[in-house]
Residue frames relative to the residue before (quaternion, step in Angstrom):
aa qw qx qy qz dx dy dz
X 1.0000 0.0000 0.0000 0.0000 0.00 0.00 0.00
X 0.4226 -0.6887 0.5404 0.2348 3.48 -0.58 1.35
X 0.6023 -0.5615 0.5036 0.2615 3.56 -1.35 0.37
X 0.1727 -0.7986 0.4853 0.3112 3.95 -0.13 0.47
X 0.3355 -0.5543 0.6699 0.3625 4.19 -1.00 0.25
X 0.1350 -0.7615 0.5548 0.3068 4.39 0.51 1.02
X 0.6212 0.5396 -0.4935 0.2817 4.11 0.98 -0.69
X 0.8373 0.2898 -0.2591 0.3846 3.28 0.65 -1.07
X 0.8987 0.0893 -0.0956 0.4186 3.59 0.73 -0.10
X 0.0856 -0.8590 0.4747 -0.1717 3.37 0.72 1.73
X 0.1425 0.7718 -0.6193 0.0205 3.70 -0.45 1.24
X 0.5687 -0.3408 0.5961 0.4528 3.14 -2.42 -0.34
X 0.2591 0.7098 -0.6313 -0.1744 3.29 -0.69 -0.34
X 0.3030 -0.7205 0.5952 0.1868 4.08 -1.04 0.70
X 0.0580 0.7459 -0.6406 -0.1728 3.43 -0.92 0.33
X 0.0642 -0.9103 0.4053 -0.0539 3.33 -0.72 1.05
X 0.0420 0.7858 -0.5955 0.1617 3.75 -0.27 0.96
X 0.5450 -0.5136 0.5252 0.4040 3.38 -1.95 0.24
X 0.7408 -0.3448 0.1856 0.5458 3.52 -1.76 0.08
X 0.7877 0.4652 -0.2033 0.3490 3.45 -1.90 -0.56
X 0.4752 0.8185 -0.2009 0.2528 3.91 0.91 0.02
X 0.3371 -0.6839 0.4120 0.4989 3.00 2.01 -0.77
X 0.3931 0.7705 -0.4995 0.0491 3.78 0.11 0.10
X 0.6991 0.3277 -0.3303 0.5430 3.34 1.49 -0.66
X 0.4676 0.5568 -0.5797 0.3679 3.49 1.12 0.36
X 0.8025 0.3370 -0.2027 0.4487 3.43 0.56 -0.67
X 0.3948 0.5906 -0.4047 0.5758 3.13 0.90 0.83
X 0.6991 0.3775 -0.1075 0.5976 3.41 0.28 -0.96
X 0.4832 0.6314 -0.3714 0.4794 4.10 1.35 -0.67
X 0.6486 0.6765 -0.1025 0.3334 3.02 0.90 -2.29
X 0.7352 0.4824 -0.0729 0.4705 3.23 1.02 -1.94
X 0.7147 0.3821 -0.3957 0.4320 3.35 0.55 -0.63
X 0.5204 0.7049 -0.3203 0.3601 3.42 1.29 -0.87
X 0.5686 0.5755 -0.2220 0.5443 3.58 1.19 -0.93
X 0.7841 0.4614 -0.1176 0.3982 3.80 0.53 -1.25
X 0.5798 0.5325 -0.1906 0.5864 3.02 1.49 -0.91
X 0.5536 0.3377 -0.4188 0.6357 3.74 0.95 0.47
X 0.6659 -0.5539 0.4245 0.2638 3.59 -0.07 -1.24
X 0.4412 0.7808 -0.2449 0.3684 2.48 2.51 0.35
X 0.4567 -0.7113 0.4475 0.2920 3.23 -0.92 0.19
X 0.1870 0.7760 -0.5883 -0.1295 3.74 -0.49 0.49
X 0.1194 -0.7789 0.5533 0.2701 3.49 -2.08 -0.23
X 0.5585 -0.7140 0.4203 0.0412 2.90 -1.21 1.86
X 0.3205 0.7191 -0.6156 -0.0351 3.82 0.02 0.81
X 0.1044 0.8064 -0.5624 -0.1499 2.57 -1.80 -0.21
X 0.6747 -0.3754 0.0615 0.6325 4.34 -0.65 0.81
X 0.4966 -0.4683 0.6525 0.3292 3.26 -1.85 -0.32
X 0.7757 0.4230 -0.2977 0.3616 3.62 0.49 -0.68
X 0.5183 0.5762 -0.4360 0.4575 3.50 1.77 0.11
X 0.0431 0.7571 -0.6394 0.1269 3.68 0.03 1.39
X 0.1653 0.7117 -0.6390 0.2405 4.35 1.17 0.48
X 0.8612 0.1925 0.0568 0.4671 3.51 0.37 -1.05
X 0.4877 -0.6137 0.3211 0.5314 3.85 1.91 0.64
X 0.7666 -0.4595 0.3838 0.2322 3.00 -1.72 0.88
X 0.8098 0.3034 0.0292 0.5013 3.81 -0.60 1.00
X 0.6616 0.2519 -0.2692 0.6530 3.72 1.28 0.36
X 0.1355 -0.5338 0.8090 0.2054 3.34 -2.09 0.54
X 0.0256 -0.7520 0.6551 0.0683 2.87 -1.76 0.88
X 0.2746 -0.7659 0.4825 0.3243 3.85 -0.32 0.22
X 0.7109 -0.5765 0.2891 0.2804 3.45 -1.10 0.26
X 0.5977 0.5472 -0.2821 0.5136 3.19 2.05 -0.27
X 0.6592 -0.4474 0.2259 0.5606 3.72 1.19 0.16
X 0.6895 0.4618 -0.4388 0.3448 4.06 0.89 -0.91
X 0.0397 0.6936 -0.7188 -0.0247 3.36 -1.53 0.43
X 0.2089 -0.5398 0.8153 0.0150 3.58 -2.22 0.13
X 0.6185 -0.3766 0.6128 0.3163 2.77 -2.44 1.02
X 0.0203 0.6478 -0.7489 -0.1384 3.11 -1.89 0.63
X 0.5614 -0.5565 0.5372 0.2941 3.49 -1.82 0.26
X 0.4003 -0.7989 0.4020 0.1998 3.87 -0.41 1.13
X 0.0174 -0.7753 0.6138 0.1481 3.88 -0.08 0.36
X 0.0524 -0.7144 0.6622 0.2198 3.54 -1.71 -0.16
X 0.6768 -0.6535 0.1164 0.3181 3.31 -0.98 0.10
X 0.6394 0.3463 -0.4047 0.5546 3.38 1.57 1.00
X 0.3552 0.6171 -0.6377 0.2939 3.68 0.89 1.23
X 0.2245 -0.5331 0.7398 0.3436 3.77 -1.32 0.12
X 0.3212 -0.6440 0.6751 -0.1622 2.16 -1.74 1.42
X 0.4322 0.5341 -0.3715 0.6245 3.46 1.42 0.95
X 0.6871 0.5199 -0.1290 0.4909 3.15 0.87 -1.54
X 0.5165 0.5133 -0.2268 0.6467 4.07 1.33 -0.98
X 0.7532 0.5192 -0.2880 0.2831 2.92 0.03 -0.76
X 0.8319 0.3056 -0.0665 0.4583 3.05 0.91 -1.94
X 0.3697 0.5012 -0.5264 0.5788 3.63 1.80 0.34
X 0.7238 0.2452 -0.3642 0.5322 4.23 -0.08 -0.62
X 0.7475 0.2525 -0.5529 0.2680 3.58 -0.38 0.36
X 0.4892 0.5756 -0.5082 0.4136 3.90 1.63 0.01
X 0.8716 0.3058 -0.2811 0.2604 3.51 0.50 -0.52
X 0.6795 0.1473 -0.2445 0.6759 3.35 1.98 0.67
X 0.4470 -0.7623 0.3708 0.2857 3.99 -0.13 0.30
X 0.3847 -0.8430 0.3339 0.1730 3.22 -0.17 1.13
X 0.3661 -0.7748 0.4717 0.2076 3.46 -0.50 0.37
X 0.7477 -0.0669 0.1551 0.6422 3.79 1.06 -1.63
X 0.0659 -0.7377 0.6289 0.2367 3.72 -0.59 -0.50
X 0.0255 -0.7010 0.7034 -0.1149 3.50 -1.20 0.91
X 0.2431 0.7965 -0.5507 0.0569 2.39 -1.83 1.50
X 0.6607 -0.6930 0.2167 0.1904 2.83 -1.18 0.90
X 0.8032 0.0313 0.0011 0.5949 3.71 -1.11 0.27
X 0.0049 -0.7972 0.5514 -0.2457 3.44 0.83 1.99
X 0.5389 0.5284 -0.5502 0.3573 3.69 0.76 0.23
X 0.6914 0.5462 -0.2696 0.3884 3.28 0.92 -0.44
X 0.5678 0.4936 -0.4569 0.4745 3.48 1.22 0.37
X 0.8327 -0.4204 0.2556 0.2541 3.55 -1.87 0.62
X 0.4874 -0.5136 0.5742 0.4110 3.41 -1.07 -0.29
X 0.6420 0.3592 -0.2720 0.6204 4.15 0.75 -0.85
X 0.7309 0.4049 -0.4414 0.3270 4.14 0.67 0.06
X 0.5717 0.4601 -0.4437 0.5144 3.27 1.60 -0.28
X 0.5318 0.6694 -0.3499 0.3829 3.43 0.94 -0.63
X 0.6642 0.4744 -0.2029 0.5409 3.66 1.43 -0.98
X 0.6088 0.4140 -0.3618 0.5719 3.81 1.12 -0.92
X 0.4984 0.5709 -0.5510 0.3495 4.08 0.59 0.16
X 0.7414 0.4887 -0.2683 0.3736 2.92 1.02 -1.69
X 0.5183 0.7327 -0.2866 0.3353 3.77 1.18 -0.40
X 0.7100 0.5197 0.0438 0.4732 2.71 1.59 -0.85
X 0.7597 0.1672 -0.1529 0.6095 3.23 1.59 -0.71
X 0.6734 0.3441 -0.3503 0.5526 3.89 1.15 0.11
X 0.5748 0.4816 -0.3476 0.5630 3.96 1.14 -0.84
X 0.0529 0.7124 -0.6869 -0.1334 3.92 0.37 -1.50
X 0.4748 0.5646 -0.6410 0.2121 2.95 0.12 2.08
X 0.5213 -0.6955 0.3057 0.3888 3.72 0.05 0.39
X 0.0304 0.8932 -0.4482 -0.0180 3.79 -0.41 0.97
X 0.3926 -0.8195 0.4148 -0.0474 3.30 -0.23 1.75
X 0.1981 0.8617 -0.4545 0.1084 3.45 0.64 1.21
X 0.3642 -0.6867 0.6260 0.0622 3.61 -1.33 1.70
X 0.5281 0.6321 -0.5319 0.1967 3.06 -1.38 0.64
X 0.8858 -0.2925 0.2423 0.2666 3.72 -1.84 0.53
X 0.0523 -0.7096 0.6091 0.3503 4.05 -0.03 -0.08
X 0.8458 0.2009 -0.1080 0.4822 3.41 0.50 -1.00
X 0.5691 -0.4053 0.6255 0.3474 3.80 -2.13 0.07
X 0.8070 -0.2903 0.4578 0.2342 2.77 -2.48 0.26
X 0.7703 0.4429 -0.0696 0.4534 3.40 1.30 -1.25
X 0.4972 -0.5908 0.4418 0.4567 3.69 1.63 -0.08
X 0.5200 0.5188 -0.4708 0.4887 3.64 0.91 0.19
X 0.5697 -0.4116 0.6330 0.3245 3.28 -2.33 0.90
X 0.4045 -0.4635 0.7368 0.2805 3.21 -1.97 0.54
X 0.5620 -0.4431 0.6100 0.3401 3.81 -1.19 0.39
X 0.6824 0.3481 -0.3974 0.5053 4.17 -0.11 -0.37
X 0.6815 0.5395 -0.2861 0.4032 3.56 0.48 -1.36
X 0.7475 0.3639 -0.2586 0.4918 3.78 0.82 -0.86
X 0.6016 0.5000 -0.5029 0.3676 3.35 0.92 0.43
X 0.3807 0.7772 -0.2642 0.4256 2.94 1.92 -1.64
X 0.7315 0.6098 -0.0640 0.2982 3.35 0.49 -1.29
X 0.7541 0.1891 -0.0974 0.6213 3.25 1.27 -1.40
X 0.6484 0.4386 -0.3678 0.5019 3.83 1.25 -0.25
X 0.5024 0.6843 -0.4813 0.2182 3.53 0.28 -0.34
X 0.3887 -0.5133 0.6953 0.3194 3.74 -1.08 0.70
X 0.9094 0.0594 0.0606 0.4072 3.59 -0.47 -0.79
X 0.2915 -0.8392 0.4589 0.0091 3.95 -0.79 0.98
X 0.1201 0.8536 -0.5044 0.0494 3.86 0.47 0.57
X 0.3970 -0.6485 0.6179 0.2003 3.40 -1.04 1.32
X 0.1953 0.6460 -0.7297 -0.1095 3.92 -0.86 -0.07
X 0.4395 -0.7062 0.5222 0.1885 3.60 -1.24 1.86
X 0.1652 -0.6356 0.7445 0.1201 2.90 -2.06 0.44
X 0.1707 -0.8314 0.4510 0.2760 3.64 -0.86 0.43
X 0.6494 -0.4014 0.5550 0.3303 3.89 -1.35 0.77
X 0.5695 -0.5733 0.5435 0.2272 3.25 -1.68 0.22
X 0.5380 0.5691 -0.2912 0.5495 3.13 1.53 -0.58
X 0.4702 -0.6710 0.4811 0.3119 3.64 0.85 -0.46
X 0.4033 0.7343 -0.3194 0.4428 3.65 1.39 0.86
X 0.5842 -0.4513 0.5136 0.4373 3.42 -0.61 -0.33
X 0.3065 -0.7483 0.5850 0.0631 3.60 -0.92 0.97
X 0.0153 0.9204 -0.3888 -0.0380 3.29 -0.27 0.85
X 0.6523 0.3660 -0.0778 0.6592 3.35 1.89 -1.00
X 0.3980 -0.7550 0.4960 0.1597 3.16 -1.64 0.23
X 0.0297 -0.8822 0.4693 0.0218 3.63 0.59 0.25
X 0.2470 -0.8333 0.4793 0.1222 3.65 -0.72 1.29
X 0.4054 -0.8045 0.4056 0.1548 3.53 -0.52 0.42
X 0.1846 -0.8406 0.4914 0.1337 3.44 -0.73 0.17
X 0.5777 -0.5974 0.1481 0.5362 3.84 -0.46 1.72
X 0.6850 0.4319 -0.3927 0.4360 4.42 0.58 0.26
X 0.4795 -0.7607 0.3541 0.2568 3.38 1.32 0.30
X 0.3317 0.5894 -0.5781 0.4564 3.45 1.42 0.97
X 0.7141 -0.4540 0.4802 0.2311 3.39 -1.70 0.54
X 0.2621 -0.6947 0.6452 0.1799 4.47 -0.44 1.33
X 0.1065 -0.8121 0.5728 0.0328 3.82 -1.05 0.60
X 0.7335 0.1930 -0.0778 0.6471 3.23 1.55 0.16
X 0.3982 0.6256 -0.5811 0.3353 3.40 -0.90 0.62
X 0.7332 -0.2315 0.4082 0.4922 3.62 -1.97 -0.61
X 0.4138 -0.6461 0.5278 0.3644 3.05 -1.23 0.43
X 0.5595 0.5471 -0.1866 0.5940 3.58 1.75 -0.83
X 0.1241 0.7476 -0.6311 0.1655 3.53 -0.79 2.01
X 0.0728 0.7447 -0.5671 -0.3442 3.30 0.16 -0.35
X 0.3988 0.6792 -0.6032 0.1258 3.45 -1.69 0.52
X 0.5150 -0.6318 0.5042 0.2853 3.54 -1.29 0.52
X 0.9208 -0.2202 0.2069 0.2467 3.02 -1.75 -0.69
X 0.4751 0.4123 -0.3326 0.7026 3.60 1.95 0.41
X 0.6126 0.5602 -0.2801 0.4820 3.55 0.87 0.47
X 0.8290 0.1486 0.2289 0.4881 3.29 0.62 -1.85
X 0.1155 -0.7867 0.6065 -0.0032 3.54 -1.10 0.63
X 0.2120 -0.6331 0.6915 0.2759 3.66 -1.13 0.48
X 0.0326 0.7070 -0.7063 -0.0145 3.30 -1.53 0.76
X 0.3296 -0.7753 0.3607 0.4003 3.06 -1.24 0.20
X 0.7536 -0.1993 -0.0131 0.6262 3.95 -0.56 0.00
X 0.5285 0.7402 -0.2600 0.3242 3.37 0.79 -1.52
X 0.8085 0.4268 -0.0373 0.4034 2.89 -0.12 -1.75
X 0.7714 0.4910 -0.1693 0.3676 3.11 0.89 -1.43
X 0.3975 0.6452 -0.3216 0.5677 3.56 2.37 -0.57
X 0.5520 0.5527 -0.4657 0.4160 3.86 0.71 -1.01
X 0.7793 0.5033 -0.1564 0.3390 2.95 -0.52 -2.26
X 0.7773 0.4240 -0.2180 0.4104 3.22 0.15 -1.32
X 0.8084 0.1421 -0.1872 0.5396 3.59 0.33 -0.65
X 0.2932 0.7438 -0.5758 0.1708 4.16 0.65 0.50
């Protein structure tokens, strides 16, 4: 991850993939990368992601970091611009970003074009069900900049969907769109596959 100049070229940028992909690895990559100059970054990420307790990203390979909690009526402009008055910010990054608003991605724009700090959001394009998350589809259409990070199918394909599971390992077709859980939970598949399972 390249260092951003945040005065002269502050973006949105979304990276997005299906589960299992590396996102909080590289996220947390991203973050140290920033610090390891002398930079300043902030780490948010939901309140209801408690996989790994309330207030931490961890990646699946063991590394993790404090994170700032958000829910889904904090501004996140406002957060923001209270932590960067009382230390300068460098990047902001967050985590499992499908799961923020249409008016929070709308706020991480504004972070970007009135703050001009660069904000590096990870997270899901799609549900369990082949549906956008409501953050992700903004993520999508507001983003300065769009990064695929792959995941691979069992088949050995690109992974594109996410498909949730139930404790017999048959495919869930209904429910919350909002589960947490890992990998006794969820699968990456790719379309294909994921057309089986899901509609057998």
């Amino acid at each position: 991850m390249r260092c951003h100049n945040s005065r002269v070229m502050a973006k949105l940028y979304f990276y997005y993939s299906s589960m299992n992909a590396g996102k909080s690895t590289a996220l947390l990559q991203s973050s140290y990368n920033y610090r390891e100059r002398g930079m300043h970054t902030l780490v948010l990420a939901p309140q209801f992601d408690d996989r790994f307790g309330v207030g931490k990203v961890k990646s699946r390979i063991g590394i993790e970091t404090k994170a700032t909690t958000f829910s889904n009526d904090t501004d996140l402009l406002e957060l923001i611009a209270s932590s960067h008055q009382a230390e300068p910010l460098h990047c902001v990054l967050i985590d499992e970003a499908q799961f923020l608003t249409r008016d929070q991605v709308f706020q991480l724009s504004e972070v970007t074009d009135k703050l001009k700090i660069p904000v590096l959001a990870y997270g899901l394009r799609t549900d369990f069900q082949g549906e956008p998350f409501e953050g992700s589809k903004y993520l999508l259409a507001w983003s300065d900049n769009l990064k695929e990070i792959k995941a691979i199918c069992h088949c050995g394909t690109k992974a594109t969907m996410v498909l949730r599971l139930d404790g017999d390992g048959n495919a869930v077709t209904e429910g919350s769109q909002v589960e947490i859980g890992g990998n006794d939970r969820y699968v990456s598949m790719c379309r294909k596959h994921f057309k089986e399972k899901y509609f057998a």
